[in-house]
Chimera marker file (.cmm) of the C-alpha trace (Angstrom):
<marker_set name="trace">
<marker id="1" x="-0.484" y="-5.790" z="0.622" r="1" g="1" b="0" radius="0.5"/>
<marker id="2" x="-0.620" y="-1.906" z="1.263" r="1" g="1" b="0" radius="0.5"/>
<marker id="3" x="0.764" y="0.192" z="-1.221" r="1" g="1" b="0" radius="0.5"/>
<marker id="4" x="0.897" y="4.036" z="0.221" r="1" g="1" b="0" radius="0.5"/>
<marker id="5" x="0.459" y="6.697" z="-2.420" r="1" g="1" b="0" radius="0.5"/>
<marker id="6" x="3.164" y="8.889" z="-2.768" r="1" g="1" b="0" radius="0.5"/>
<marker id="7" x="1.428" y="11.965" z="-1.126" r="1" g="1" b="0" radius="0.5"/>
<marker id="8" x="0.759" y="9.842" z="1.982" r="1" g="1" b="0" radius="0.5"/>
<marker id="9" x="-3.190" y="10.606" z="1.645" r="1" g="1" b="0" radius="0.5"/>
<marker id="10" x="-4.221" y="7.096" z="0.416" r="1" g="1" b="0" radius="0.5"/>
<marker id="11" x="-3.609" y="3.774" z="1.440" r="1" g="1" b="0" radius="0.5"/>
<marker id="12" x="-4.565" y="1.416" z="-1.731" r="1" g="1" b="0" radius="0.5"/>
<marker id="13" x="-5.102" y="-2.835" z="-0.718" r="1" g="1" b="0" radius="0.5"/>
<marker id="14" x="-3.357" y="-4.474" z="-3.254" r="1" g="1" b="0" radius="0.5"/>
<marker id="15" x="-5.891" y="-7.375" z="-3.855" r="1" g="1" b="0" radius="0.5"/>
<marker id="16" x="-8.335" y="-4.792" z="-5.341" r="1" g="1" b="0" radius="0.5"/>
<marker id="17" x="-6.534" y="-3.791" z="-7.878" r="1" g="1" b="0" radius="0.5"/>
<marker id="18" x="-6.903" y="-5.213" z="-11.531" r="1" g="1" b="0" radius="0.5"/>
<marker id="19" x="-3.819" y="-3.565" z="-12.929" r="1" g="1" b="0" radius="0.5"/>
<marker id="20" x="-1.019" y="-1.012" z="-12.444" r="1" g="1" b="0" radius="0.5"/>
<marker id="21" x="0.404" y="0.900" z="-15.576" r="1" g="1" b="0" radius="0.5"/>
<marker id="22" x="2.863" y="3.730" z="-16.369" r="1" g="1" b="0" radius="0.5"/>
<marker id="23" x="1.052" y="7.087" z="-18.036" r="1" g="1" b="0" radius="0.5"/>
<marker id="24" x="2.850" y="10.325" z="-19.529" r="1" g="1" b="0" radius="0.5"/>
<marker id="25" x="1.281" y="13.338" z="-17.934" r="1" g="1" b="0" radius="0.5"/>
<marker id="26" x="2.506" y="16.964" z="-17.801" r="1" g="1" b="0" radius="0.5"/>
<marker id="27" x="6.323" y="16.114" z="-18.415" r="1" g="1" b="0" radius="0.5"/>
<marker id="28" x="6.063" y="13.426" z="-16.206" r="1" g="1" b="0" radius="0.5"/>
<marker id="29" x="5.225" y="9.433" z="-16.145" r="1" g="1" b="0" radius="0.5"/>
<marker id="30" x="2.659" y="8.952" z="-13.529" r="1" g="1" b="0" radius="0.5"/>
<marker id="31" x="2.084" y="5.397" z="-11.780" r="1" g="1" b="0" radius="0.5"/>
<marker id="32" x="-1.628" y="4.684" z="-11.740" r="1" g="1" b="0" radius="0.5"/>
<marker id="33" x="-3.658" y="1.339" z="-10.074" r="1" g="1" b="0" radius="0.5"/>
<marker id="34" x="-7.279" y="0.762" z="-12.022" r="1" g="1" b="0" radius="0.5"/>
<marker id="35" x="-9.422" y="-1.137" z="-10.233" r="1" g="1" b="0" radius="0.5"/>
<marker id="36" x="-13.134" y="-0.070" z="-9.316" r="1" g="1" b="0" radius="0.5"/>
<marker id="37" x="-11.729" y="3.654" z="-9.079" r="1" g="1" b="0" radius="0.5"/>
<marker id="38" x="-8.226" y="4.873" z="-10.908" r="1" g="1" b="0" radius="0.5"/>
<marker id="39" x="-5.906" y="6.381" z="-8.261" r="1" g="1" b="0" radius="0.5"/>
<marker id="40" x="-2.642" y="8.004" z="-9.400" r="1" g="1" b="0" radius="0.5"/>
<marker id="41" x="-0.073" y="6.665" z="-6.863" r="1" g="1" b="0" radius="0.5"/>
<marker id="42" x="3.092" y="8.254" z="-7.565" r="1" g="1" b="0" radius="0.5"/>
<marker id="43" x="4.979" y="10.256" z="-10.144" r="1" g="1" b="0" radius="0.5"/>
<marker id="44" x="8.575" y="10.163" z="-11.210" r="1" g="1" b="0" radius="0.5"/>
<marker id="45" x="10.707" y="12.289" z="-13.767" r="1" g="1" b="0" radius="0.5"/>
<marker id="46" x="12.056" y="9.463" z="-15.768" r="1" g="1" b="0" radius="0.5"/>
<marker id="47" x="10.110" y="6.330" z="-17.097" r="1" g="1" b="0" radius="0.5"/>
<marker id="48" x="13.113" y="4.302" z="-15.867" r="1" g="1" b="0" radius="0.5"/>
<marker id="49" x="12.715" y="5.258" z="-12.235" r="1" g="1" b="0" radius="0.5"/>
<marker id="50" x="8.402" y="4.589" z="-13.027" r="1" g="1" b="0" radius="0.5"/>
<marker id="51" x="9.828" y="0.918" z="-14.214" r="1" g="1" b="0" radius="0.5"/>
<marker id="52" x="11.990" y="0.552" z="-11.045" r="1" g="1" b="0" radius="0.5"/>
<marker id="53" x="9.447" y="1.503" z="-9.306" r="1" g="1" b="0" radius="0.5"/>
<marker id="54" x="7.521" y="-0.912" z="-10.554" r="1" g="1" b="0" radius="0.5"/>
<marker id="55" x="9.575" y="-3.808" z="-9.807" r="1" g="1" b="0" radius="0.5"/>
<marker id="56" x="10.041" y="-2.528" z="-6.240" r="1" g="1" b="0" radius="0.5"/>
<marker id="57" x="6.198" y="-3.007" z="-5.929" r="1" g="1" b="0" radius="0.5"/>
<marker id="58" x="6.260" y="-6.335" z="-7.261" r="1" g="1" b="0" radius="0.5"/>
<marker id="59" x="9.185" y="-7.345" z="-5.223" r="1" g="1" b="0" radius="0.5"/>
<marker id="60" x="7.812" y="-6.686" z="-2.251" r="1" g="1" b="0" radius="0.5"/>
<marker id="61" x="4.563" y="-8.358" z="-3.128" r="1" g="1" b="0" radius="0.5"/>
<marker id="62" x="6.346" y="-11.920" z="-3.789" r="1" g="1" b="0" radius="0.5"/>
<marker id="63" x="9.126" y="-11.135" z="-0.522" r="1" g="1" b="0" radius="0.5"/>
<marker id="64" x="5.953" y="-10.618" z="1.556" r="1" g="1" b="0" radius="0.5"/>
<marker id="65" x="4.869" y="-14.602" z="-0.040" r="1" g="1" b="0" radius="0.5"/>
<marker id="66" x="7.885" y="-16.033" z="0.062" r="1" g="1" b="0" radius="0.5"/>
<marker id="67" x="8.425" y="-15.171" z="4.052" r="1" g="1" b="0" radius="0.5"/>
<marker id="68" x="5.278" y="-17.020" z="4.918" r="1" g="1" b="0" radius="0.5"/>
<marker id="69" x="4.515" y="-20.811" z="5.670" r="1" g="1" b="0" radius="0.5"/>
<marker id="70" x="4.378" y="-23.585" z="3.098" r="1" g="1" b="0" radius="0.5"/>
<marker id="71" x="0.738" y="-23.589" z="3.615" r="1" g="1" b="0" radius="0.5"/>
<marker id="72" x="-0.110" y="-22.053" z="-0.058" r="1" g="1" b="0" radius="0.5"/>
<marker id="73" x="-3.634" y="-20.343" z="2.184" r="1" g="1" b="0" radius="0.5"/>
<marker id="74" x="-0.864" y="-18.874" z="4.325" r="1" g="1" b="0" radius="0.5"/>
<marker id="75" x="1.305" y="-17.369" z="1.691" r="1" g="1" b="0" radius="0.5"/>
<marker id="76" x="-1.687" y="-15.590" z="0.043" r="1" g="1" b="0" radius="0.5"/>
<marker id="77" x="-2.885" y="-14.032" z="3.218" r="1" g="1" b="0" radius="0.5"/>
<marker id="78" x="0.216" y="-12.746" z="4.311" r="1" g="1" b="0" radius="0.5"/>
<marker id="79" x="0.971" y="-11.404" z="0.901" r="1" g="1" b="0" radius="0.5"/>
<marker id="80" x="-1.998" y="-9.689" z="0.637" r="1" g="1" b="0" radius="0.5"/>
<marker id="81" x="-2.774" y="-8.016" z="3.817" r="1" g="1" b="0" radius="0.5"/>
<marker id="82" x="0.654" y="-8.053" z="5.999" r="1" g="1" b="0" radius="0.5"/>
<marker id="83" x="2.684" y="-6.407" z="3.191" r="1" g="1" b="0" radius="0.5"/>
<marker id="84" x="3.018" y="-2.932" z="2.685" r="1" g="1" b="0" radius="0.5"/>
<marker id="85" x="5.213" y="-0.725" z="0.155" r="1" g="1" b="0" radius="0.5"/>
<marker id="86" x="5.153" y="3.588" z="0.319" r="1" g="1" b="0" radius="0.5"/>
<marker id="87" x="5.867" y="5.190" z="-3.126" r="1" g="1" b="0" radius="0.5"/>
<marker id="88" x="9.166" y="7.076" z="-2.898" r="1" g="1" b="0" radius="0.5"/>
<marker id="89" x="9.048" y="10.720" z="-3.383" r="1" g="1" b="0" radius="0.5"/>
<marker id="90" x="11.637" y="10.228" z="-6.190" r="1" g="1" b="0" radius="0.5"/>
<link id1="1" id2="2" r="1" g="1" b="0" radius="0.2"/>
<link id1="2" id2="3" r="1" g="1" b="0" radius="0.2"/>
<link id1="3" id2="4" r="1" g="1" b="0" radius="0.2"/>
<link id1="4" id2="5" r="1" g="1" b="0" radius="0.2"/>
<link id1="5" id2="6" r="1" g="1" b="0" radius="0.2"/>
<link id1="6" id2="7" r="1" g="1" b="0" radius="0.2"/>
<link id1="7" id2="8" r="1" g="1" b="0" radius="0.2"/>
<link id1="8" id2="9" r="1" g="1" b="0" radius="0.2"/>
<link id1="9" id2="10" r="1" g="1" b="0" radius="0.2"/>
<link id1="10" id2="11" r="1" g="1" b="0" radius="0.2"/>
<link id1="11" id2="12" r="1" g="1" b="0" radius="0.2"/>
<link id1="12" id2="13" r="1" g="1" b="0" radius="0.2"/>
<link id1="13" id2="14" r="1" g="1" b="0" radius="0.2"/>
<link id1="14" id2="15" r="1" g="1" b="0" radius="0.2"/>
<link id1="15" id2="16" r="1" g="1" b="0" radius="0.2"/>
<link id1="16" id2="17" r="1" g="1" b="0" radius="0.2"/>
<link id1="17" id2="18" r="1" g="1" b="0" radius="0.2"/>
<link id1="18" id2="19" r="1" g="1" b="0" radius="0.2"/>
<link id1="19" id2="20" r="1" g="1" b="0" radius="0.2"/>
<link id1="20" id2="21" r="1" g="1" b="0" radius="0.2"/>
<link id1="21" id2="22" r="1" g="1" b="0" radius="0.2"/>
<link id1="22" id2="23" r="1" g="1" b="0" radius="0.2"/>
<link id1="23" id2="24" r="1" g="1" b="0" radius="0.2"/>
<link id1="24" id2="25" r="1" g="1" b="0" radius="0.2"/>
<link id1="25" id2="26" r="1" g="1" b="0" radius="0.2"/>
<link id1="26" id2="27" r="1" g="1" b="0" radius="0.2"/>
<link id1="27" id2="28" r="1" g="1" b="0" radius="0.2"/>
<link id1="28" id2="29" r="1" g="1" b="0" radius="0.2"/>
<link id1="29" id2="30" r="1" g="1" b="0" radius="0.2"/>
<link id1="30" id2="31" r="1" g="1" b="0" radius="0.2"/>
<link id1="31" id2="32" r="1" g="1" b="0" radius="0.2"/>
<link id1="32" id2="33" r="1" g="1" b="0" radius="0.2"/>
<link id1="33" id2="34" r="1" g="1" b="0" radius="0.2"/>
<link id1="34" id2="35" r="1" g="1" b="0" radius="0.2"/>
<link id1="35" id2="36" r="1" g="1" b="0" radius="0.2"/>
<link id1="36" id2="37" r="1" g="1" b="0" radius="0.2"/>
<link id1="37" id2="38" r="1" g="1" b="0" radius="0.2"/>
<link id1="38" id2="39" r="1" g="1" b="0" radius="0.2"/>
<link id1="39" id2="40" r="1" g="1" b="0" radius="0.2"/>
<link id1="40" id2="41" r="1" g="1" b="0" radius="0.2"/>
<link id1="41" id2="42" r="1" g="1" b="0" radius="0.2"/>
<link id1="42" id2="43" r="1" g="1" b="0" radius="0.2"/>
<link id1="43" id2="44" r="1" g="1" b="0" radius="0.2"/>
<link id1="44" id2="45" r="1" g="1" b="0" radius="0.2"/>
<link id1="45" id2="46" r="1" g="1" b="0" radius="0.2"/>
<link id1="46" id2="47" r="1" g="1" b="0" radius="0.2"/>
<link id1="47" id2="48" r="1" g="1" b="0" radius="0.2"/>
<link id1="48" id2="49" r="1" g="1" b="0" radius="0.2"/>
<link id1="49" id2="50" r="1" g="1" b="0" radius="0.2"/>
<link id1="50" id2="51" r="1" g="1" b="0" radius="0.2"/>
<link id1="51" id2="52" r="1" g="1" b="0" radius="0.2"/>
<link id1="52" id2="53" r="1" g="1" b="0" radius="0.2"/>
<link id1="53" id2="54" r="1" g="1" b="0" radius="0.2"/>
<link id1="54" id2="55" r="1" g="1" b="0" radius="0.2"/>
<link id1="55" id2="56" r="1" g="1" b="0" radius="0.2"/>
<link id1="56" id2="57" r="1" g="1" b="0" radius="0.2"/>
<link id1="57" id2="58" r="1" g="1" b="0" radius="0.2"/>
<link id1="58" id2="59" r="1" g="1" b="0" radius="0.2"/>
<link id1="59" id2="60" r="1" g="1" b="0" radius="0.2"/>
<link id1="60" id2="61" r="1" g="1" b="0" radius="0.2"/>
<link id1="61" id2="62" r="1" g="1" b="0" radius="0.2"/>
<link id1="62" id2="63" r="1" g="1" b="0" radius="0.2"/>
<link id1="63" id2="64" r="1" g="1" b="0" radius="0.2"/>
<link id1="64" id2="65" r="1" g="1" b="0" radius="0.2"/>
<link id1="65" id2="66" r="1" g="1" b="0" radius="0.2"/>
<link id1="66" id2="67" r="1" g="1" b="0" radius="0.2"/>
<link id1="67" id2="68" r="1" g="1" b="0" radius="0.2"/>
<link id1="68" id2="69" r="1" g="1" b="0" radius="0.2"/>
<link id1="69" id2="70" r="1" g="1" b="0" radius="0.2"/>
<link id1="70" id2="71" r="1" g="1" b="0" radius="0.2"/>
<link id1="71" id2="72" r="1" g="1" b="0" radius="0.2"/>
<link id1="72" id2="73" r="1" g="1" b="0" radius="0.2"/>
<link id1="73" id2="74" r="1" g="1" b="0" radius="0.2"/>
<link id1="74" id2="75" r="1" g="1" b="0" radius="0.2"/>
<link id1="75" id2="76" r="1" g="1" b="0" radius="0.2"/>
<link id1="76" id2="77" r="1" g="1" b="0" radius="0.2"/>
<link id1="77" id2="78" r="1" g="1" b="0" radius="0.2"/>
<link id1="78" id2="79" r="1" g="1" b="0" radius="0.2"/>
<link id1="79" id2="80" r="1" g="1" b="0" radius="0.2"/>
<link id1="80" id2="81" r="1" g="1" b="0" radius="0.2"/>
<link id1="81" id2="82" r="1" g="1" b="0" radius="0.2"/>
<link id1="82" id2="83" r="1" g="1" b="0" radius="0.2"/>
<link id1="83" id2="84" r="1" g="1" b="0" radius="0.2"/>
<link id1="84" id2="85" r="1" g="1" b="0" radius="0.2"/>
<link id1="85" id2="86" r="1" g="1" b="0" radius="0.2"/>
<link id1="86" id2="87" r="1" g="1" b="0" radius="0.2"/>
<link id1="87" id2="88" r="1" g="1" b="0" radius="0.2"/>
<link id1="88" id2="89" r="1" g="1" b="0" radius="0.2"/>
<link id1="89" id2="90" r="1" g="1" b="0" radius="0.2"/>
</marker_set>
């Protein structure tokens, strides 16, 4: 899966990331992805909308599994690189 950063400047593959986590920054909760480089992929007002957010992303993730074959090989591949979920500006 393709998650598109918020700005629209970076696209960020889903399978290389080792963890996404919520951060208070300047008044605001920032959603960042660590994985060989940490990338700051959106930022939202509230930490409820950073949550919901959150859940969006993993929504789509298991949506993009779900929709695939019963061939488990299948599933995994089209999760991972047919998926794709932008960061909303708010």
């Amino acid at each position: 899966m393709i998650i598109v950063s918020q700005d629209k400047v970076a696209n960020i593959n889903y399978g290389n990331i080792e963890a996404i986590y919520l951060l208070e920054k300047n008044g605001k909760i920032e959603i960042n992805v660590r994985g060989k480089y940490d990338y700051t992929i959106g930022k939202y007002e509230t930490e409820e909308r950073a949550k919901e957010i959150l859940k969006e992303i993993t929504n789509t993730f298991s949506a993009a599994a779900l929709n695939g074959t019963h061939d488990e090989i299948d599933l995994i591949l089209k999760a991972k690189f047919m998926a794709r979920y932008e960061m909303p500006k708010e």
